[in-house]
C-alpha positions as CSV (number, residue, x, y, z in Angstrom):
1,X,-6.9,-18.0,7.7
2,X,-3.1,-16.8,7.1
3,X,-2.9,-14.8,3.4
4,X,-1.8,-17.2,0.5
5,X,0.9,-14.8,-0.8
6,X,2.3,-15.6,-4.5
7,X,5.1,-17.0,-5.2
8,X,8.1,-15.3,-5.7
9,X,9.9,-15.3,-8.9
10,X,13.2,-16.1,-9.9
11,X,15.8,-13.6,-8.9
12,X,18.1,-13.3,-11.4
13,X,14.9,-13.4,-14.1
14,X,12.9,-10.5,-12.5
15,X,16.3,-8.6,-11.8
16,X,17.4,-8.7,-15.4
17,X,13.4,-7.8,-16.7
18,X,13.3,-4.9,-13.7
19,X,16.1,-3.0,-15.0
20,X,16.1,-4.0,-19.3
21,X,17.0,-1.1,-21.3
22,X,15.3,-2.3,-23.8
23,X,12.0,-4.4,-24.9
24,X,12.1,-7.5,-26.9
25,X,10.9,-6.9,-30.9
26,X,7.4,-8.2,-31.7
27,X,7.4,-10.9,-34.2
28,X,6.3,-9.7,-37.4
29,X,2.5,-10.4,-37.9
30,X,1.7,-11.2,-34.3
31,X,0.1,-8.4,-31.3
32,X,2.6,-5.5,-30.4
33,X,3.0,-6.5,-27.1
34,X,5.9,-5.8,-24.6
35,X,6.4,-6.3,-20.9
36,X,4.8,-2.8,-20.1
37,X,1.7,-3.8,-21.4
38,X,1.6,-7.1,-20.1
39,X,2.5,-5.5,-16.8
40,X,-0.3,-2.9,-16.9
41,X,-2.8,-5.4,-17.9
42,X,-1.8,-7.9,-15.3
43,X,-1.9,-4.9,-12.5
44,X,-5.3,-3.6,-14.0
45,X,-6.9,-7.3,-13.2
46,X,-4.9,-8.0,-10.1
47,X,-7.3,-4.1,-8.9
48,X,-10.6,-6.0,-10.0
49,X,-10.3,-9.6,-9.3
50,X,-7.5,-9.9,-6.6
51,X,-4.0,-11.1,-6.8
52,X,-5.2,-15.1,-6.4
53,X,-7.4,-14.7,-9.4
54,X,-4.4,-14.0,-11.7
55,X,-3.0,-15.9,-14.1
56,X,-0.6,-15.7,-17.2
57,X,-3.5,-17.4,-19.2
58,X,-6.2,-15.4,-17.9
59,X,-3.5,-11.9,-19.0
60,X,-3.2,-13.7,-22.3
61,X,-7.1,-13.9,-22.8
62,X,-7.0,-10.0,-21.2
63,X,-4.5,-9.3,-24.0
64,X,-6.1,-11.2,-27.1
65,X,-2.9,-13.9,-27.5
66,X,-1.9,-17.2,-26.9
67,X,-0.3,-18.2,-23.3
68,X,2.9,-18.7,-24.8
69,X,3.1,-15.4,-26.8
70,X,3.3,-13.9,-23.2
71,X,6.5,-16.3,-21.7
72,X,8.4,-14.6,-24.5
73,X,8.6,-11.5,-22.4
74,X,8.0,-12.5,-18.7
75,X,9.0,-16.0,-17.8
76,X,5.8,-17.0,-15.4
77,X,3.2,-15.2,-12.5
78,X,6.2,-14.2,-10.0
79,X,8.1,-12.8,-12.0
80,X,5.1,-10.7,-13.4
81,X,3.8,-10.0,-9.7
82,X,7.9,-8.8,-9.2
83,X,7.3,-6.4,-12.3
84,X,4.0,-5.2,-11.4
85,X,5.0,-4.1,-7.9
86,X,7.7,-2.0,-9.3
87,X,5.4,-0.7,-11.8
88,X,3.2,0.5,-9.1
89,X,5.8,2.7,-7.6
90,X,6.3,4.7,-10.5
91,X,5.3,8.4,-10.2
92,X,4.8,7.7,-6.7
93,X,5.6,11.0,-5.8
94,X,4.9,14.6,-7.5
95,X,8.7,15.9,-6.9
96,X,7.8,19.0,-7.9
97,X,5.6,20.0,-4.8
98,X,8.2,18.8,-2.0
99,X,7.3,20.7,1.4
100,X,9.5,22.6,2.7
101,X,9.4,21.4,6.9
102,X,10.2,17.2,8.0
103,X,7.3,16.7,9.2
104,X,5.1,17.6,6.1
105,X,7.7,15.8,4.1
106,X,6.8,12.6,6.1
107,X,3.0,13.0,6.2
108,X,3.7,13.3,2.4
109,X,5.2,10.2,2.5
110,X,2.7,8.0,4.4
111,X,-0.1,9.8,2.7
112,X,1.4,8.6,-0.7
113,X,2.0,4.9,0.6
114,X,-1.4,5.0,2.1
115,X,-3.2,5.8,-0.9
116,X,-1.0,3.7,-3.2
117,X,-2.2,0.7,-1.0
118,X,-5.5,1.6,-1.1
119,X,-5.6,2.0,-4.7
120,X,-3.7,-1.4,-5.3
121,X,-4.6,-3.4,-2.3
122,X,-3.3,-6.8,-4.2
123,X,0.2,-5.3,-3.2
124,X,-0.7,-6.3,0.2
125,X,-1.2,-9.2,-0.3
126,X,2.7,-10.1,-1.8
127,X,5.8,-10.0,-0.3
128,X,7.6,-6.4,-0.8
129,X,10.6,-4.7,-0.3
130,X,13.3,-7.9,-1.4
131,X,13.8,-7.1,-5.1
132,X,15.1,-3.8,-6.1
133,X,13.9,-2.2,-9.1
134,X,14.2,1.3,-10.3
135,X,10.8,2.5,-9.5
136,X,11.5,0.9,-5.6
137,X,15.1,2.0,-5.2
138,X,14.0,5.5,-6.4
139,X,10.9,5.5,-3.9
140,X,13.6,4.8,-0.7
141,X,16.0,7.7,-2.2
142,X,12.9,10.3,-2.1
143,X,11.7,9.1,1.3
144,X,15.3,9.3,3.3
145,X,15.2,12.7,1.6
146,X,12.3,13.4,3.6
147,X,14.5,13.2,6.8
148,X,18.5,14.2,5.6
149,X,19.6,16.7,7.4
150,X,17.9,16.5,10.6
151,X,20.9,14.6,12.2
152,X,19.9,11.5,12.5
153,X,22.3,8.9,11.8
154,X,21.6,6.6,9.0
155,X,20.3,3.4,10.8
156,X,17.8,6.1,12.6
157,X,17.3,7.4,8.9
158,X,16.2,4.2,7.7
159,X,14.1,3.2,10.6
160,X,11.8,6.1,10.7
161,X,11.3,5.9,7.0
162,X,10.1,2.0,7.6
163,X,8.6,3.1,10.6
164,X,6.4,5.5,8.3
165,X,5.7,2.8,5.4
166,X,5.1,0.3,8.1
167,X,2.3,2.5,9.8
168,X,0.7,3.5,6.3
169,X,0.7,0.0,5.6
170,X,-0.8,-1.0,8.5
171,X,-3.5,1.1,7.9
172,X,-4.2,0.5,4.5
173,X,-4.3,-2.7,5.7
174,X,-7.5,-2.2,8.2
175,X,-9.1,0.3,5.5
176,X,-8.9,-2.4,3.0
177,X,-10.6,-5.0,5.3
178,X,-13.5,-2.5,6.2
179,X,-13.5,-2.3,2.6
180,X,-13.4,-5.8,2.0
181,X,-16.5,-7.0,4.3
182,X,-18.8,-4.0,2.8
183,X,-18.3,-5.5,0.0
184,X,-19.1,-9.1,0.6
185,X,-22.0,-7.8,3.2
186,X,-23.1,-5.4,0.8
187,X,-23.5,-2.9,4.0
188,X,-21.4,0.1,5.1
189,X,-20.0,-0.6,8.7
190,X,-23.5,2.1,9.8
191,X,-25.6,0.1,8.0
192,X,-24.8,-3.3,9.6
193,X,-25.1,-1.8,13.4
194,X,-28.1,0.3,12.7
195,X,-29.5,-3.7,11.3
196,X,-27.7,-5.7,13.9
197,X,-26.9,-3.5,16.7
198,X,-29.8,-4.0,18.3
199,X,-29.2,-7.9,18.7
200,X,-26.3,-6.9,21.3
201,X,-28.9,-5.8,23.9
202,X,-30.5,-9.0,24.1
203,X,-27.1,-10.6,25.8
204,X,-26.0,-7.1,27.8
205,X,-27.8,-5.0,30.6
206,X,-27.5,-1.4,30.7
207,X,-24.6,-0.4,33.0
208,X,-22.8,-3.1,32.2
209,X,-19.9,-1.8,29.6
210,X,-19.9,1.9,31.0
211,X,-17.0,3.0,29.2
212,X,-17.6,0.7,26.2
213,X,-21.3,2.3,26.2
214,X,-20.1,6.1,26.2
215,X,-17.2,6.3,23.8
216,X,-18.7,3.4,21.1
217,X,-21.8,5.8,21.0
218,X,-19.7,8.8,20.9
219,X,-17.8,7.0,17.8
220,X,-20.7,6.2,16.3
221,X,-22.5,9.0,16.4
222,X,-19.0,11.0,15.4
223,X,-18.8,8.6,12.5
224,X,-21.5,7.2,12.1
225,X,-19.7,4.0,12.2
226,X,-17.7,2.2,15.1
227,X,-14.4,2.6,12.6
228,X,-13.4,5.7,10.5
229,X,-10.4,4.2,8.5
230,X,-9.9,8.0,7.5
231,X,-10.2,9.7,11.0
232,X,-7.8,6.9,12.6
233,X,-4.8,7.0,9.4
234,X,-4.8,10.8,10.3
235,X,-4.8,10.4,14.3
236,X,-2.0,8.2,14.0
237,X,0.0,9.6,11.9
238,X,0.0,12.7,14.0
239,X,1.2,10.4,17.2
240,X,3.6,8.5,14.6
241,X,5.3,12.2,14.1
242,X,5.1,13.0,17.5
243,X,7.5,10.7,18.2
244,X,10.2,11.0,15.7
245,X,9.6,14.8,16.9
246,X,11.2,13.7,19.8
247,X,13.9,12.1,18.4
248,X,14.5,15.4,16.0
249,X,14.4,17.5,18.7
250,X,17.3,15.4,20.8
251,X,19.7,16.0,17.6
252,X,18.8,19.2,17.3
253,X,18.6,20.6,20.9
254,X,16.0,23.2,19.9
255,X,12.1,22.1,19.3
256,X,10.9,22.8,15.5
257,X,14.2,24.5,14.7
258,X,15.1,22.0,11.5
259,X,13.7,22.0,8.1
């Protein structure tokens, strides 16, 4: 079943909300809110329930106040989904433990986006990247950071910094699904073969899946499931590097001889 994504909000609205210098004034007598709170909340119950499950009247209830009080401050859901994604991005990043070499800058990066996912997996789950807050723009400065000065030209810039967010993403993606169905099983990934596994050899003869028989078992046994969302994020990020090593090293001429 394809993934019911949100809809969007209006542009100009979340725009204008995205980068306010200021909050609205709380009428007098009524709950101090203010879109940072309504934000928080809405992202706090978008962790625990899901993305779907939101709604401005079940953030109202969340928050004590009426529905209405809340469309003083953000106009409807997609606009508040625009708000909390930005939100999300903010402190992304601890700028003041930058490492020193490319390549730890960029397993920085995808370590951060990885984790940020994971944390917030509702953010998978709506469209990114099309609205530019301050949180967001201030994420893609960082990250091309990661990789100025190696002489790449800009478009190769750009693309091995989506490359990077793409692969975390992609992961987080498959971590969050392994997640997902331990959670409605109720069984880690060992529990369910060490239950179910055994079903398999009534349909298959031994000798029959050589390869698939050696390596699965060596998995398993390795991780004591047939998936290590972990063990692959690492192994792949390693082979993700590997290649823009190449690419470094054709601007550079000399292997490992940029910063």
């Amino acid at each position: 079943m394809p993934t019911q994504y949100p809809k969007s909000g209006d542009p100009a609205r979340s725009l204008a909300l995205l980068w306010r210098t200021q909050e609205p004034l709380s009428r007098r007598n009524k709950p101090d809110l203010s879109v940072d709170r309504i934000v928080a909340v809405a992202s706090e119950m978008a962790d625990s329930d899901g993305i779907a499950a939101l709604s401005m009247r079940k953030v109202a209830e969340r928050l004590g106040v009426g529905t209405m009080s809340l469309y003083t401050y953000v106009p409807g859901k997609g606009e508040l989904v625009d708000l909390m994604l930005d939100a999300a991005y903010a402190d992304l990043y601890a700028r003041d433990e930058r490492p020193g070499h490319w390549r730890d800058r960029l397993s920085a990066v995808a370590r951060a986006n990885w984790r940020l996912l994971l944390r917030h997996p509702w953010m998978l789950q709506t469209p990114r990247g099309r609205l530019l807050g301050p949180h967001l723009i201030a994420k893609y400065e960082y990250e091309l950071s990661a990789v100025d000065g190696l002489g790449l030209t800009d478009v190769e810039m750009d693309s091995t910094v989506s490359l990077v967010n793409s692969y975390a993403e992609g992961a987080a993606s498959q971590a969050a699904a392994v997640s997902e169905t331990e959670r409605a099983t109720g069984m880690t990934d060992g529990q369910w073969w060490s239950t179910h596994g055994p079903l398999l050899a009534a349909f298959t003869r031994d000798g029959d899946y050589p390869l698939a028989s050696r390596v699965g078992g060596t998995v398993g046994r390795e991780h004591n499931a047939v998936y290590s969302p972990d063990h692959e994020f690492e192994f792949g990020l390693e082979r993700v590097l590997d290649g823009v090593q190449v690419l470094v090293d054709s601007r550079s001429g000399t292997p490992d001889d940029v910063s």
